[in-house]
MARKOLMAR-244188 format. One record per residue: residue number from 1; residue in three letters; z, x, y of N, C-alpha, C, CB in turn. Coordinates in steps of 0.02 Angstrom, whole numbers, always signed. Atoms other than C-alpha are relative to their C-alpha. Glycine has a CB too. Example, Ala and Ser with C-alpha at 12.3 -4.5 7.8 and 13.67 -1.06 7.14 Angstrom:
1 / ALA / +0 / +45 / -59 / +390 / +615 / -225 / +0 / +45 / +60 / +62 / -50 / +1 .
2 / SER / -3 / -42 / -59 / +357 / +684 / -53 / +37 / -39 / +55 / -71 / +20 / +23 .
# end
This chain:
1 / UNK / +55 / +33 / +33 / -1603 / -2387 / -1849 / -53 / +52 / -16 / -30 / -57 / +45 .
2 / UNK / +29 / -22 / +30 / -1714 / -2303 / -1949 / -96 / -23 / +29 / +36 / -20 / -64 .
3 / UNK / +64 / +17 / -22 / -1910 / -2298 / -1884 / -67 / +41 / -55 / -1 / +26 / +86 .
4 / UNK / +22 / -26 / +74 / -2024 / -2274 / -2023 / -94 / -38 / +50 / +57 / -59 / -106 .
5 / UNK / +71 / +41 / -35 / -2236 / -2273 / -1961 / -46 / +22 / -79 / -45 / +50 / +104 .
6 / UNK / +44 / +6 / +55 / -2356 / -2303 / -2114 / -61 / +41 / +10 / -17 / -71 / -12 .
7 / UNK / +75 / -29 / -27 / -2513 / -2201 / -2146 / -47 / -43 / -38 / -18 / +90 / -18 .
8 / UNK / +36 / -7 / +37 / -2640 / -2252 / -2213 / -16 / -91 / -32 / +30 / +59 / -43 .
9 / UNK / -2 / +80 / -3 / -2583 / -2456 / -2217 / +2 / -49 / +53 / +49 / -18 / -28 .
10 / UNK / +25 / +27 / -85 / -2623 / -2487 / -2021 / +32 / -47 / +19 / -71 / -27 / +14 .
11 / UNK / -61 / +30 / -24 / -2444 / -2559 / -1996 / +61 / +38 / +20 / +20 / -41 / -46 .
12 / UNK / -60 / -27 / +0 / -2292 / -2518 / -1939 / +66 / -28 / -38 / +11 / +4 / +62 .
13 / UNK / -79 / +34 / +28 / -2099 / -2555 / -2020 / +54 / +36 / +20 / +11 / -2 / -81 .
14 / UNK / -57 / -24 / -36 / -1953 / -2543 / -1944 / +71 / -31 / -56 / -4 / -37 / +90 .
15 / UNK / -27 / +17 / +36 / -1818 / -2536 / -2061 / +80 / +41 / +11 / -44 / +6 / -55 .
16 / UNK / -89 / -42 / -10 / -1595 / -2486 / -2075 / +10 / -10 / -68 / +78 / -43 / +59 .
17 / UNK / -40 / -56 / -47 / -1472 / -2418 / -2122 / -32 / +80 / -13 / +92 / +0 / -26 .
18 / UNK / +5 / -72 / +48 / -1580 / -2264 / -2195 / +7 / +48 / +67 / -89 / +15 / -55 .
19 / UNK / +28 / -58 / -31 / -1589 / -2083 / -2123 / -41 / +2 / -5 / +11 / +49 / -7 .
20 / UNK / +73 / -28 / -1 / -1719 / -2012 / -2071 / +4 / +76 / -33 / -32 / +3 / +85 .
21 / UNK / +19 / -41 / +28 / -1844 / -1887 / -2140 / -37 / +21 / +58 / -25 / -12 / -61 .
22 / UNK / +73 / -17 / -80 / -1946 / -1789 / -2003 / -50 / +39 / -41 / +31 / +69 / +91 .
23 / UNK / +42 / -42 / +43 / -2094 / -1728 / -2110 / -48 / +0 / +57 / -26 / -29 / -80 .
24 / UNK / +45 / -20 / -40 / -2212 / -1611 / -2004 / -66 / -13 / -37 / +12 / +67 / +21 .
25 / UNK / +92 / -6 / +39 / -2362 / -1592 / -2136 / +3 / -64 / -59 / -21 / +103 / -60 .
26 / UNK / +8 / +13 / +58 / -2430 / -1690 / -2257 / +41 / +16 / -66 / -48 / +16 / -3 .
27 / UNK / -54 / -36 / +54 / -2335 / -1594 / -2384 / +77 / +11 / +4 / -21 / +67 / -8 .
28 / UNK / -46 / +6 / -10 / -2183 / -1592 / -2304 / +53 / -52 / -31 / -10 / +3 / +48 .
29 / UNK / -22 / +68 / +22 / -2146 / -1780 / -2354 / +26 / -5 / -60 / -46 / -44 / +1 .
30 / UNK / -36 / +27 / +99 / -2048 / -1833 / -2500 / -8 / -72 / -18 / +102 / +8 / -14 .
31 / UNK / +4 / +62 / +13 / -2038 / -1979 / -2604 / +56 / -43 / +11 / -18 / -5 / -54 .
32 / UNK / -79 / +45 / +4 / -1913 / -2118 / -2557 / -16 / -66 / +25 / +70 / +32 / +52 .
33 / UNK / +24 / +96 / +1 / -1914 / -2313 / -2580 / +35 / -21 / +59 / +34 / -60 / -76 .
34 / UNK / -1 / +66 / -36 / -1927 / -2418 / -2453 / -18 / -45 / +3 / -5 / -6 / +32 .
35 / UNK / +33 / +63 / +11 / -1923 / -2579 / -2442 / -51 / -26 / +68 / +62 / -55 / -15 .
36 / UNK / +91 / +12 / -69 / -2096 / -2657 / -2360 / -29 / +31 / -11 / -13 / +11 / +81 .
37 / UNK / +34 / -82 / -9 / -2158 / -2491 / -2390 / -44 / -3 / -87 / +87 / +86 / +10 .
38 / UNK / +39 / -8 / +37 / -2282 / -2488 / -2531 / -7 / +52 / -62 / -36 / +2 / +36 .
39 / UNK / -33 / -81 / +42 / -2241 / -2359 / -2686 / -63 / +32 / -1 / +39 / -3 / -95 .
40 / UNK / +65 / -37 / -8 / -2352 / -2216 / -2661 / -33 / -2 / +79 / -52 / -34 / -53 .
41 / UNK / +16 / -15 / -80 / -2382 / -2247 / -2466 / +24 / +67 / +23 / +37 / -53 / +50 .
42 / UNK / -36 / -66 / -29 / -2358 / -2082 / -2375 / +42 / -38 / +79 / -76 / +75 / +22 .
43 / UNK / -17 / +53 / -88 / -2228 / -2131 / -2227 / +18 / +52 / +31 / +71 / -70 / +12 .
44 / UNK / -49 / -60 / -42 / -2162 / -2027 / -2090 / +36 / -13 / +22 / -14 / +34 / +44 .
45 / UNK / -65 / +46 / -28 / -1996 / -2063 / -2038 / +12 / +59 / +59 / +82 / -17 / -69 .
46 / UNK / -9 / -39 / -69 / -1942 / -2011 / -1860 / +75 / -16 / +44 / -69 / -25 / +51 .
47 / UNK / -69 / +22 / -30 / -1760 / -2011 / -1784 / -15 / -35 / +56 / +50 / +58 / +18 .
48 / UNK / -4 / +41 / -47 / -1718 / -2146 / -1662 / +13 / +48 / +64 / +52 / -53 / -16 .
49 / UNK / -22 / -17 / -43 / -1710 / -2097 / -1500 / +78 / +12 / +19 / -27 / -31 / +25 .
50 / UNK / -75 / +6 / +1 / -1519 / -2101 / -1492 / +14 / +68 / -31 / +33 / -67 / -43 .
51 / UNK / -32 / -44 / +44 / -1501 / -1968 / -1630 / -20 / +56 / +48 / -25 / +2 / -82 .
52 / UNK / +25 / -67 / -44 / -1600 / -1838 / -1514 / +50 / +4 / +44 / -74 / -3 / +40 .
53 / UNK / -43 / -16 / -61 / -1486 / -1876 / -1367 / +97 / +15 / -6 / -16 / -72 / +49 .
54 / UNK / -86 / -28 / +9 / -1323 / -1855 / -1454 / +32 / +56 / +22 / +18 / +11 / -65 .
55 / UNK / -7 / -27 / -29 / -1200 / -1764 / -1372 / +49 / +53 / -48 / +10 / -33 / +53 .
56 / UNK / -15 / -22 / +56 / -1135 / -1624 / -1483 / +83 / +45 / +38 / -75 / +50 / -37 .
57 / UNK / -54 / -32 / -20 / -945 / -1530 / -1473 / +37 / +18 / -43 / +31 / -28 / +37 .
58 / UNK / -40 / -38 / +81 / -865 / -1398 / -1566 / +64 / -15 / +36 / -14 / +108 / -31 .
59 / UNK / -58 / -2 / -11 / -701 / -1418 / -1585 / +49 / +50 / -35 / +13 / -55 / -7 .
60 / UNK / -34 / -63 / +38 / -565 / -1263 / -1627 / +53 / -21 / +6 / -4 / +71 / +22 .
61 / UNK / -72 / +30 / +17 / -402 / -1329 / -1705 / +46 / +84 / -36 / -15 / -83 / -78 .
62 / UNK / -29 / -33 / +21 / -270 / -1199 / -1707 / +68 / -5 / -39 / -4 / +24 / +36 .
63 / UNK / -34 / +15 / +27 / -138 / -1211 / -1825 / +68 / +53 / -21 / -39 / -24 / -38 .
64 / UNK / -60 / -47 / -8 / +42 / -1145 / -1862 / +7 / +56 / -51 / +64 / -40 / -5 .
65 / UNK / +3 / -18 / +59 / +11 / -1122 / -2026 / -73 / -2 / -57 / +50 / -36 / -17 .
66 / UNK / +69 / +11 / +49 / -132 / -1081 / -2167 / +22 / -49 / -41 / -29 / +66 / -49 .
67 / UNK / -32 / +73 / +38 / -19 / -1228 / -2276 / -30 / -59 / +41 / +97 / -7 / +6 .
68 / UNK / +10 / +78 / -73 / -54 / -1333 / -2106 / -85 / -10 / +2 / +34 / +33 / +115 .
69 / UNK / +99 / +22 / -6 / -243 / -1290 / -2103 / -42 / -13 / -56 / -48 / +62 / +30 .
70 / UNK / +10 / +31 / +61 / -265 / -1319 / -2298 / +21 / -62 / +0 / +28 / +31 / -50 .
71 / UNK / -26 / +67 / -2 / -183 / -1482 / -2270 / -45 / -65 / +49 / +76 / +13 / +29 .
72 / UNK / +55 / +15 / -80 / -292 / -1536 / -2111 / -82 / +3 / -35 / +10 / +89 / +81 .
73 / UNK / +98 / -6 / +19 / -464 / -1472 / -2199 / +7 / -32 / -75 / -47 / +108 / -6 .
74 / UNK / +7 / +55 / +46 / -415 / -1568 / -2360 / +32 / -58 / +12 / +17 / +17 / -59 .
75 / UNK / -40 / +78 / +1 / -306 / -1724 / -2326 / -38 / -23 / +58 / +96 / -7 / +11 .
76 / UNK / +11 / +22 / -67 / -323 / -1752 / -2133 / -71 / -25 / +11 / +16 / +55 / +47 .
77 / UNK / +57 / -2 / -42 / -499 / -1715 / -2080 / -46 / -59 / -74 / -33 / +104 / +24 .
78 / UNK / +36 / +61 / +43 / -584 / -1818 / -2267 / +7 / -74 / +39 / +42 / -7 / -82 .
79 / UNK / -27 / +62 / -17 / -465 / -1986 / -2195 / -55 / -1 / +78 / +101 / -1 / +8 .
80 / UNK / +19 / +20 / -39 / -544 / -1963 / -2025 / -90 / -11 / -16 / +29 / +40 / +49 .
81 / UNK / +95 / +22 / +3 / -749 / -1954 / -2097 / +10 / -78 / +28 / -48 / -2 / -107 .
82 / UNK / +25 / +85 / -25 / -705 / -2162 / -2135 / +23 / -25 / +45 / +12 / -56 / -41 .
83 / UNK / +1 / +40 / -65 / -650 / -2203 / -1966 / -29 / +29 / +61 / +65 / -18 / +18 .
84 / UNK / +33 / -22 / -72 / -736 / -2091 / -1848 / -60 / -45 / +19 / -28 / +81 / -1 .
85 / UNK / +45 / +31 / -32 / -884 / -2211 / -1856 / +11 / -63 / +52 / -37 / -15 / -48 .
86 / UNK / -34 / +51 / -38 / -785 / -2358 / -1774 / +12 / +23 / +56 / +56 / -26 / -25 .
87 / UNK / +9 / -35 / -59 / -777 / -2244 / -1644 / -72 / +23 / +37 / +36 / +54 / -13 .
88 / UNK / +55 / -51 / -20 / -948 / -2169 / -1617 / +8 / +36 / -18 / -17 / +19 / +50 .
89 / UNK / +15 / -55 / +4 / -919 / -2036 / -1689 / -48 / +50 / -74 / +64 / +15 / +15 .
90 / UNK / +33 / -44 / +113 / -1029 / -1925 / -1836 / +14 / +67 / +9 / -120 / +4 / -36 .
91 / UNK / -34 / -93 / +16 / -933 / -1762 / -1903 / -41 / +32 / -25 / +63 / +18 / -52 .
92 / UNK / +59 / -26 / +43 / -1052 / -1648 / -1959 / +41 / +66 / -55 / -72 / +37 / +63 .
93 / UNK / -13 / -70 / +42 / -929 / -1519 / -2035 / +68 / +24 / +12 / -51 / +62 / +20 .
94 / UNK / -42 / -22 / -26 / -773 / -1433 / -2048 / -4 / +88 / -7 / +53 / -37 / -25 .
95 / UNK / +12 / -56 / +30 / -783 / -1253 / -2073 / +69 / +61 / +30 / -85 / +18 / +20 .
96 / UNK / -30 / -28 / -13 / -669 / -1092 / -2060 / -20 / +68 / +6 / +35 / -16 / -25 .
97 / UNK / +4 / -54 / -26 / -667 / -926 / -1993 / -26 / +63 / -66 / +71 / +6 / +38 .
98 / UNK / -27 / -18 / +57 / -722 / -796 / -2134 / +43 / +63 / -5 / -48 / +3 / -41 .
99 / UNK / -54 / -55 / +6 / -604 / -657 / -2078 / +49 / -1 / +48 / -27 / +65 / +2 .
100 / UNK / -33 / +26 / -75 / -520 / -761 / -1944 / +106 / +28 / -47 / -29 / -141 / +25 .
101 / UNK / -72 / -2 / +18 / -319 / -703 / -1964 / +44 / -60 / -1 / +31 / +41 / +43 .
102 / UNK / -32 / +84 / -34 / -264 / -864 / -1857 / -13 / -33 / -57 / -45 / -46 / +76 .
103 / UNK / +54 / +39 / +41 / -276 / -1010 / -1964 / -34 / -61 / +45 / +37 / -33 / -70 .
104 / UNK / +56 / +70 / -54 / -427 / -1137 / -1857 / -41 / -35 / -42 / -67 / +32 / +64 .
105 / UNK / +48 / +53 / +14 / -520 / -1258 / -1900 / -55 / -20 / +56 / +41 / -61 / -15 .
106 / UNK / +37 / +13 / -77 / -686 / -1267 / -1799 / -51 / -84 / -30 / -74 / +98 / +33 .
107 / UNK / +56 / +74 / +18 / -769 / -1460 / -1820 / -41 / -16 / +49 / +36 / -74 / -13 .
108 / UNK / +69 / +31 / -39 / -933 / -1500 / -1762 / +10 / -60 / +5 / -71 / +5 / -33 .
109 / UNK / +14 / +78 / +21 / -940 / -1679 / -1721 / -43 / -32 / +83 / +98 / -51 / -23 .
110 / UNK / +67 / +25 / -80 / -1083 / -1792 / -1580 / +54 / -64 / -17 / -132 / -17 / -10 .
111 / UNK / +4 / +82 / -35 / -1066 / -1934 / -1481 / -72 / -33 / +35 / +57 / +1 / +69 .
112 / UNK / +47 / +29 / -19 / -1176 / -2065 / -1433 / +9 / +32 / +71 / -1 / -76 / -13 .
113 / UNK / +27 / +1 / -68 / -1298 / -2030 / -1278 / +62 / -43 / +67 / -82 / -46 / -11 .
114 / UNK / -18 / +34 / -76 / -1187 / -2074 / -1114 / +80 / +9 / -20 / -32 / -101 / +22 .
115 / UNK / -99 / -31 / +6 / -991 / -2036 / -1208 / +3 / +45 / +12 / +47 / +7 / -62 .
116 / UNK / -35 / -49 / -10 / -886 / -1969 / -1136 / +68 / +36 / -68 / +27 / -28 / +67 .
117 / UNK / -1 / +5 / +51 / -822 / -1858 / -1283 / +71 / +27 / +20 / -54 / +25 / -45 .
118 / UNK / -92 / +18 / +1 / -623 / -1838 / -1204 / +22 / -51 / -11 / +38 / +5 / +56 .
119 / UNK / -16 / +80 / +1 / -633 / -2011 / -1185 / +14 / -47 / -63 / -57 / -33 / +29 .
120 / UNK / +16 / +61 / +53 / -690 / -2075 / -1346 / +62 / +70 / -43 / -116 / -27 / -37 .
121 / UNK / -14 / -41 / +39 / -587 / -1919 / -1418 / +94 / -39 / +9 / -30 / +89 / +25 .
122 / UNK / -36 / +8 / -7 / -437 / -1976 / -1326 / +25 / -75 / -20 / -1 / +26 / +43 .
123 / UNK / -11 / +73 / +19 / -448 / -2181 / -1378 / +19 / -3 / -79 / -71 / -46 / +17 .
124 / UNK / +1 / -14 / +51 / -460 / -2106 / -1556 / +65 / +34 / -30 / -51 / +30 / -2 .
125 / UNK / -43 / -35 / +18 / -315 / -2004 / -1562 / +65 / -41 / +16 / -7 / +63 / +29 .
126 / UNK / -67 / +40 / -44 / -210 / -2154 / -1458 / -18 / -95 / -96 / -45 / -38 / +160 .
127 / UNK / +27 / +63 / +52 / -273 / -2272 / -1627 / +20 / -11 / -49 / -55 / -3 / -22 .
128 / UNK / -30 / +11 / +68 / -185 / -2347 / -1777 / -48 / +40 / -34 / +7 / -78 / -27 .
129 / UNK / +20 / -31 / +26 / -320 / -2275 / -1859 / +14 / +82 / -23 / -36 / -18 / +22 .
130 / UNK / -34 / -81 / -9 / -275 / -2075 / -1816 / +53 / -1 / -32 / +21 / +29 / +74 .
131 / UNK / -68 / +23 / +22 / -107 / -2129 / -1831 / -13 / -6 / -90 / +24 / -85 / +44 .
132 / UNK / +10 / +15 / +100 / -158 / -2182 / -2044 / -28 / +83 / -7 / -89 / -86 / -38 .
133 / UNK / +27 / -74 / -11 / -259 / -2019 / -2022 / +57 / +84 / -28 / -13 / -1 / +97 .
134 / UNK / -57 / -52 / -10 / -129 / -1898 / -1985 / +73 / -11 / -57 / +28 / -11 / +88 .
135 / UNK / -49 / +27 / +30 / -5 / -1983 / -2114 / +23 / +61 / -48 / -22 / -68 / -34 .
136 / UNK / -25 / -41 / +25 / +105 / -1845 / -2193 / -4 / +89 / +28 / -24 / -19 / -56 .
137 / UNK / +9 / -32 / -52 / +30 / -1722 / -2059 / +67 / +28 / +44 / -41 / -43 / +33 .
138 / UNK / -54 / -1 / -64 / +164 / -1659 / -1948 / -54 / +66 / +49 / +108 / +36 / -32 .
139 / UNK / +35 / -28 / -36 / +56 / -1639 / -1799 / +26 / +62 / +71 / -32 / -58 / +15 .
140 / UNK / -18 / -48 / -10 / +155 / -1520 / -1722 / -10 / +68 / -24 / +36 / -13 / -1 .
141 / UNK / +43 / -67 / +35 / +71 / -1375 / -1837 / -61 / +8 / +19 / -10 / +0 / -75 .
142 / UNK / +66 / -48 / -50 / -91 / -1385 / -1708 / +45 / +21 / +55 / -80 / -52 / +39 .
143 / UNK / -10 / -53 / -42 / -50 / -1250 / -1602 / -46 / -10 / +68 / -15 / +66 / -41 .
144 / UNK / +46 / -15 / -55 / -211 / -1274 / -1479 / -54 / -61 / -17 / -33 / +85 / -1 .
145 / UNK / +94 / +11 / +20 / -371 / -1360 / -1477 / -57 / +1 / +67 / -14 / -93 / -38 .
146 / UNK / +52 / +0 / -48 / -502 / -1305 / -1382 / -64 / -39 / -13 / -18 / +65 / +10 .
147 / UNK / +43 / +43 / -11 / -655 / -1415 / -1327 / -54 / +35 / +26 / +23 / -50 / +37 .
148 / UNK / +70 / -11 / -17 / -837 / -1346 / -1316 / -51 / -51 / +4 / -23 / +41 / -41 .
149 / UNK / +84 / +43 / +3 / -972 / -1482 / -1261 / -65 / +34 / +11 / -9 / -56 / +59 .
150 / UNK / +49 / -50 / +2 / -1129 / -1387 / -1313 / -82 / -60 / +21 / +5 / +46 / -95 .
151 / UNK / +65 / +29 / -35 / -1299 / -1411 / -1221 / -72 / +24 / -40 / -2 / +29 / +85 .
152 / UNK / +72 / -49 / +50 / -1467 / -1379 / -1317 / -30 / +52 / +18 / -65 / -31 / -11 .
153 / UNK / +26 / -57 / -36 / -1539 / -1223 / -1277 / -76 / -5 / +21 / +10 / +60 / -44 .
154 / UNK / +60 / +16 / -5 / -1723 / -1225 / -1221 / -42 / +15 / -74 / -24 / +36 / +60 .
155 / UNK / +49 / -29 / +49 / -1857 / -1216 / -1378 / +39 / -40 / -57 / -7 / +93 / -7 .
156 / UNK / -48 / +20 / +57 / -1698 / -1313 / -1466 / -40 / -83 / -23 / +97 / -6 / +35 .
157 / UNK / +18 / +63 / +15 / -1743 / -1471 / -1556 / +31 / -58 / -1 / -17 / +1 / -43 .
158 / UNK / -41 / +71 / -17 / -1624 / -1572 / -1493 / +5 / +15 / +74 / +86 / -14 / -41 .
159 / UNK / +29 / +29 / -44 / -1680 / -1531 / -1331 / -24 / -29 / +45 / -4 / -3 / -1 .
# end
């Protein structure tokens, strides 16, 4: 949920499904309609508590083949964006090595505050869904995957 505090119209509105904007200054802020929201109000939008406490984890997918990890970072990993939310989960990225030999795939992706992210990783991978996911996949071309659950560092803004 989206938490949106008015300036300047000595109300508050609480409004979904938008993202948030975290504008520090005055100037920071951009323009964007909301509804309730007055055109030309300055608003400040502020992440829900939830989004701060997400729990974040790289993940490093090793693969047999650069065919296998072109196949995985275009077919595979797109199919899983629309069902990771039925899970909890938000991907933030897939990215690759830029002089890596191996071929990996390292994906950022959080879990809600209090998942456990084997757990929800492992219900996901046991799921018709994965299963549609992986379709033409032969998941025998990951080689590895290692699991980093990363902690915020101090001064970090997630914190």
């Amino acid at each position: 949920m989206l938490s949106v505090v008015t300036i300047g119209a000595g109300r508050s509105v609480l409004s979904a499904p938008y993202r948030f904007v975290r504008c520090r200054t005055r100037d920071a802020c951009c323009d964007l309609h909301v509804p309730g929201v007055a055109d030309g109000t300055l608003a400040l939008f502020y992440p829900p508590q939830e989004f701060m406490m997400r729990t974040f984890e790289l993940r490093v997918y090793t693969m047999r083949t650069k065919e296998a990890l072109d196949f995985y970072i275009g077919t595979v990993f797109p199919r899983h964006l629309h069902n990771f939310s039925s899970f909890g989960v938000e991907a933030h990225g897939v990215w690759t090595a830029k002089a890596d030999v191996t071929p990996r795939a390292f994906v950022l992706v959080s879990y809600a505050e209090g998942d456990d992210p084997g757990e929800v990783a492992q219900r996901y991978i046991q799921s018709p869904e994965a299963a549609n996911d992986a379709r033409g996949f032969d998941v025998a071309d990951i080689l590895g995957v290692e699991s980093t659950v990363l902690m915020p560092a101090a001064g970090s803004p997630f914190g």
